[in-house]
C-alpha positions as CSV (number, residue, x, y, z in Angstrom):
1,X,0.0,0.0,0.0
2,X,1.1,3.6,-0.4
3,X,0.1,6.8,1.2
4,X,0.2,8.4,-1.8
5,X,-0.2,8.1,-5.7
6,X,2.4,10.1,-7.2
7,X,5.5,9.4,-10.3
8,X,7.9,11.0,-7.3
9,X,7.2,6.9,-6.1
10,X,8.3,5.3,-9.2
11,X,11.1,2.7,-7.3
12,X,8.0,1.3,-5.9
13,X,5.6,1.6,-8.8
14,X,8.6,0.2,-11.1
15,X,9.1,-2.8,-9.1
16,X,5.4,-3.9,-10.1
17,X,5.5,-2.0,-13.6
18,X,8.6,-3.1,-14.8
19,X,8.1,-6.8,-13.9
20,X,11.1,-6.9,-11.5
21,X,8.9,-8.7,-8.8
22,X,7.5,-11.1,-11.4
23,X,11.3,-11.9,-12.5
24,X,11.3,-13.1,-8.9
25,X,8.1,-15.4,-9.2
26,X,6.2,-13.1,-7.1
27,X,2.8,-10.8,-7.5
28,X,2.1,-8.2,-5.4
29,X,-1.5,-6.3,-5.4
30,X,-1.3,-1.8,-5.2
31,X,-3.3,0.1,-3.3
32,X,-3.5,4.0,-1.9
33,X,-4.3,4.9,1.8
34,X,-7.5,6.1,2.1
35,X,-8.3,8.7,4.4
36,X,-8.8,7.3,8.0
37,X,-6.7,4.2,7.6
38,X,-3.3,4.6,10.2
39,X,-0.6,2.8,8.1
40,X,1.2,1.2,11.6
41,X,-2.6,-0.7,12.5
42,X,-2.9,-1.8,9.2
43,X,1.0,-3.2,8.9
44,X,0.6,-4.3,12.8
45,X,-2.8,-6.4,11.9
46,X,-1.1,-7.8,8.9
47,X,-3.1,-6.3,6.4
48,X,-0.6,-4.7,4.9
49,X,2.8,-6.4,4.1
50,X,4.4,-3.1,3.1
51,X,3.6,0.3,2.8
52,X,5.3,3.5,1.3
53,X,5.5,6.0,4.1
54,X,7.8,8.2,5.6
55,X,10.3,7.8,8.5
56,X,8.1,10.7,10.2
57,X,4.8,9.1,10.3
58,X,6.5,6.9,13.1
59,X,7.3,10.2,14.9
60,X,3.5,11.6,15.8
61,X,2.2,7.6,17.1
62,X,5.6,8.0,19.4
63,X,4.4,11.0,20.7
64,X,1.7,9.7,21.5
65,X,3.0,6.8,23.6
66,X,2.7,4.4,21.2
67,X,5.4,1.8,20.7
68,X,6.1,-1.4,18.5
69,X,5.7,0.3,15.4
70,X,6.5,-0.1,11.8
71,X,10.3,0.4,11.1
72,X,11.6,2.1,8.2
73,X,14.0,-0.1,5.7
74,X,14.7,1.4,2.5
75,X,15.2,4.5,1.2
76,X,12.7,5.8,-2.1
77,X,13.0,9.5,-2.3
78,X,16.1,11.6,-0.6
79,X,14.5,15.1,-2.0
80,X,11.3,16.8,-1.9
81,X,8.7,15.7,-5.0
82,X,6.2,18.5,-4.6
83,X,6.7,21.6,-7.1
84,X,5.4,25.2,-7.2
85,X,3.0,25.6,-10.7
86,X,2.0,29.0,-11.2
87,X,-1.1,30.6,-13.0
88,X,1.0,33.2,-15.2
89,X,4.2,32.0,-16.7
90,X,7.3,33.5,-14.5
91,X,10.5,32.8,-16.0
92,X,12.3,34.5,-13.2
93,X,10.6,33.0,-9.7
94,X,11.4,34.1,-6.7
95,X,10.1,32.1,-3.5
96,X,9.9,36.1,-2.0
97,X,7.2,35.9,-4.9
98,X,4.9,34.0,-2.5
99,X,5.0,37.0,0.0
100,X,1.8,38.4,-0.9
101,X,0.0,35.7,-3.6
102,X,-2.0,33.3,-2.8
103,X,-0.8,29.9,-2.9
104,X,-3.4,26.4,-2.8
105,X,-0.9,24.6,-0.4
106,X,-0.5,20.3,0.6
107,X,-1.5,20.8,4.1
108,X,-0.6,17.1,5.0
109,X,1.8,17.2,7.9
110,X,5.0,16.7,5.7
111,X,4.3,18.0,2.6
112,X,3.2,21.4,5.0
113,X,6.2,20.9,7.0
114,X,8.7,20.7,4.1
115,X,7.4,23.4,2.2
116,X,7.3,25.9,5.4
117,X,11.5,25.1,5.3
118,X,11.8,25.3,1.8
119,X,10.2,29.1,2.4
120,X,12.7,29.6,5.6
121,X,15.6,28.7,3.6
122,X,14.6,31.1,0.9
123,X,14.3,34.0,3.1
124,X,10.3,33.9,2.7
125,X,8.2,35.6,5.7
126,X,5.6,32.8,5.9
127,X,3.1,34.9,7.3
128,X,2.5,37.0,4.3
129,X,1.7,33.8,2.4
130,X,-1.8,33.6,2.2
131,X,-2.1,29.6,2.1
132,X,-5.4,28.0,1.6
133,X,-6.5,24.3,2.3
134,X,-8.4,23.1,-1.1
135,X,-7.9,19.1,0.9
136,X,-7.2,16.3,-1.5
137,X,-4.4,16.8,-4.4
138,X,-7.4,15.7,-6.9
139,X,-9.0,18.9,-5.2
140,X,-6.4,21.4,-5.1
141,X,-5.7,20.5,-8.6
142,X,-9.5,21.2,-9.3
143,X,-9.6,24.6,-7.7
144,X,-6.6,25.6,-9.6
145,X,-8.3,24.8,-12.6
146,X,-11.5,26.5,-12.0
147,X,-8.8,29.8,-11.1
148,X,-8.1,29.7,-7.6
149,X,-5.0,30.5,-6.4
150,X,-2.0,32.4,-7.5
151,X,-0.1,29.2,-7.0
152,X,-0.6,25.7,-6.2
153,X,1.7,22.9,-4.4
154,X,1.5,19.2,-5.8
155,X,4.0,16.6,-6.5
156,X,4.4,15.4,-10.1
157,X,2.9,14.3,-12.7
158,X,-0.3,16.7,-11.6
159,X,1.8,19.8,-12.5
160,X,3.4,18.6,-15.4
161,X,0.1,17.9,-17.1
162,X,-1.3,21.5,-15.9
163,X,1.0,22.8,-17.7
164,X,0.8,20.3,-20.8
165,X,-3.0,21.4,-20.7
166,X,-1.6,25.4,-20.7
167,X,-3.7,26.0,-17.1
168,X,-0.3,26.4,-14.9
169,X,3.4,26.7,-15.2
170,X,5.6,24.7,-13.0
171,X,8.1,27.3,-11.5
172,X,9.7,26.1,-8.5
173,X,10.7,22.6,-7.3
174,X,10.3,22.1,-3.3
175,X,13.1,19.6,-3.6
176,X,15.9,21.6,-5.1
177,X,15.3,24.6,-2.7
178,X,16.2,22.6,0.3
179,X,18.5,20.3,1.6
180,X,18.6,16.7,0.8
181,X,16.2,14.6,3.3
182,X,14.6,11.2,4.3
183,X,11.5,12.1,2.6
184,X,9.7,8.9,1.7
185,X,10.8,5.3,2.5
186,X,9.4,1.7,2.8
187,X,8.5,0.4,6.0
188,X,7.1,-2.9,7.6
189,X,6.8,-5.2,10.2
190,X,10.3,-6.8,12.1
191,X,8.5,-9.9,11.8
192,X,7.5,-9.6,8.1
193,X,11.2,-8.4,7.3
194,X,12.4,-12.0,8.4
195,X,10.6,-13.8,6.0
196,X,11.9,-14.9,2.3
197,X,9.3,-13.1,1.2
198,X,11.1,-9.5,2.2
199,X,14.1,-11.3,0.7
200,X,12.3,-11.5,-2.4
201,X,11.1,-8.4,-2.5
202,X,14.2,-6.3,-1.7
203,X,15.9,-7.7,-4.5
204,X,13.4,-6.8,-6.7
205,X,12.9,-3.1,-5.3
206,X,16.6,-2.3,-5.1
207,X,16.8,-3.5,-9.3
208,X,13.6,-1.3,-9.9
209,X,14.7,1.7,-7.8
210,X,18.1,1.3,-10.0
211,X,16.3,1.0,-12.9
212,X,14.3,4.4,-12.9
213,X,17.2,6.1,-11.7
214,X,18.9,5.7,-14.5
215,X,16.6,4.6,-17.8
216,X,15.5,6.9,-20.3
217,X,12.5,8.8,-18.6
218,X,10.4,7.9,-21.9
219,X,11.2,4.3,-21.1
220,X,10.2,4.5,-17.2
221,X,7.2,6.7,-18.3
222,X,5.6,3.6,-20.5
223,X,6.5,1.0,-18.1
224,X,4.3,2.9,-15.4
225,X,1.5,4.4,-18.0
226,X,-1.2,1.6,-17.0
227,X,-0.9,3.5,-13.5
228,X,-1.2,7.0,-14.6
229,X,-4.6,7.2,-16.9
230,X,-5.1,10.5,-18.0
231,X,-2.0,11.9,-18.1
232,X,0.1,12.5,-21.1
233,X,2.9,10.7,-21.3
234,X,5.0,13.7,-22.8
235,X,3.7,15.0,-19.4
236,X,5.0,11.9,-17.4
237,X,7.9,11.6,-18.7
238,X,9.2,14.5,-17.8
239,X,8.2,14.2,-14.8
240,X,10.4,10.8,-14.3
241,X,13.3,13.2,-15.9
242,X,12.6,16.1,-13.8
243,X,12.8,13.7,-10.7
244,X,15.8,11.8,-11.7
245,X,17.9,15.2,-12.4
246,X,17.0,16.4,-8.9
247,X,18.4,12.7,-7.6
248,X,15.6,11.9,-5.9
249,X,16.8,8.6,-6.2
250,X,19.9,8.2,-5.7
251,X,22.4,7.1,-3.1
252,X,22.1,3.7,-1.3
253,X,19.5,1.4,-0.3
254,X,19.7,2.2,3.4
255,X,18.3,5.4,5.3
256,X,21.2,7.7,5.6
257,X,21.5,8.9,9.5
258,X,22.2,12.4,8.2
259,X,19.0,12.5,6.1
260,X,16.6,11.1,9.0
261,X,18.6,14.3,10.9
262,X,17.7,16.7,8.1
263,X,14.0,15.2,8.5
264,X,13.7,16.0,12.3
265,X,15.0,19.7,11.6
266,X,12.4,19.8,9.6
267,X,9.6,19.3,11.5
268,X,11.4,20.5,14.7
269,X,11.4,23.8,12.5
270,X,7.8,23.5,11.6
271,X,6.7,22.6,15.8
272,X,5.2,19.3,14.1
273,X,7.3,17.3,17.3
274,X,8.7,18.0,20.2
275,X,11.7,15.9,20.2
276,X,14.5,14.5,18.2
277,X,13.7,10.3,18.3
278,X,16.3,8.1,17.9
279,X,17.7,6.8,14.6
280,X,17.9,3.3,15.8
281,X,14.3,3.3,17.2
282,X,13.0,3.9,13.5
283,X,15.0,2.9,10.9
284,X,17.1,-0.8,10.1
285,X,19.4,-1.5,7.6
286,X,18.3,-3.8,5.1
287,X,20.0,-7.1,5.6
288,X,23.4,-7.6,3.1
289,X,21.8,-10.9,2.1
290,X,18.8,-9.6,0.9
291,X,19.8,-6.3,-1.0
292,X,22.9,-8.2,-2.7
């Protein structure tokens, strides 16, 4: 299961799409979080073998008191995927262009959270952004359409295909105005991550998450079409480009320390925790065996 349905999780969606986990005589079925569904009770019932998360949904439930959750195993995105389409095309953005305009903003916890340090680190007052909650990314994408908003905030291929349809320019990416982070990642059970069937699975993620990084975007972009209807391919394919060039996804398998760090100084930043939680109490290296 993921949490969400976007090309920025194409290692995931390429395993499936590109028939790496078939290679390894195994199926797998795809689904999106729906809203009211906790990713930890649905991997703690057994549910859910896997989901695509973040190493920062563990940090609100811990917060809360709650312990043997989830734990994060392998990496999928080291940047932020969400980008900045505007309603006028602006060759020459400034985030300080936000000051003032009114700007259709993710207010999920991360998404929020990253983009309020993406601002900070661009010397934006965040105050005089005038943010407004449209809800879903289907909806935000919507109001944008019908003209709300100076600016809106989605990950790709949504603005990539507002501005193959001519409704909104993309202008900014999230991801290249901040530092690199643990942004998304894969995360399970301890007992599921024992089985062969993790073993399986890993070596079919790590050869997908490869694979994306470093095909032609065109060629990624029709693997994972039958995922995307309704967007143009042009559209999704340079989205996969766009997200490749930023590295998104590169460096290794693991969950570097110093990008979980980068992901608490987010959200310390933001007042979204109180604390700094250990390393070691969320993430685990994915065994040598597995990921050779």
């Amino acid at each position: 299961m993921v949490s969400r349905h976007s090309a920025f999780y194409s290692p995931l969606i390429a395993t499936l799409a590109g028939g790496f986990l078939r290679e390894e005589g195994m199926e797998a079925s795809y689904s999106v979080l729906q809203p009211g569904q906790r990713s930890h009770l649905l991997i703690g019932s057994g549910e859910v073998d896997l989901m695509q998360s973040a190493v920062s949904s563990n940090w609100g439930p811990m917060e809360e008191g709650l312990s043997e959750l989830p734990v994060h195993f392998a990496q999928i995105n080291q940047r932020d995927g969400f980008f900045l389409a505007a309603r006028r095309r602006s060759p020459r953005f400034s985030w300080k262009d936000l000051e003032g305009a009114t700007l259709l903003a993710d207010h999920a916890l991360q998404p929020l959270a990253m983009l309020r340090y993406a601002a900070h680190a661009n010397g934006v007052d965040w105050s005089r952004i005038h943010l407004v909650d449209a809800g879903s990314p289907d909806r935000m994408e919507a109001a944008f359409r019908a003209g709300g908003g100076d600016y809106v905030h989605l990950q790709g291929p949504a603005p990539q295909q507002l501005e193959k349809d001519g409704v909104g320019f993309v202008v900014a990416s999230v991801g290249e105005a901040m530092p690199a982070v643990a942004f998304s990642s894969l995360t399970a059970s301890r007992r599921w991550l024992e089985t062969e069937t993790a073993a399986v699975f890993l070596r079919a993620y790590q050869r997908g998450r490869e694979w994306v990084d470093q095909a032609p975007a065109a060629e990624v972009a029709h693997a994972e079409s039958s995922f995307f209807p309704g967007i143009d391919p042009d559209a999704l394919a340079r989205t996969i480009a766009v997200y490749q060039q930023l590295g998104c996804w590169d460096g290794p398998l693991e969950i570097q320390r110093e990008l979980y760090e980068q992901a608490l100084e987010v959200f310390l930043h933001s007042g979204a925790i109180r604390r700094r939680w250990p390393y070691q109490d969320v993430v685990i290296s994915p065994s040598r065996r597995d990921a050779r």
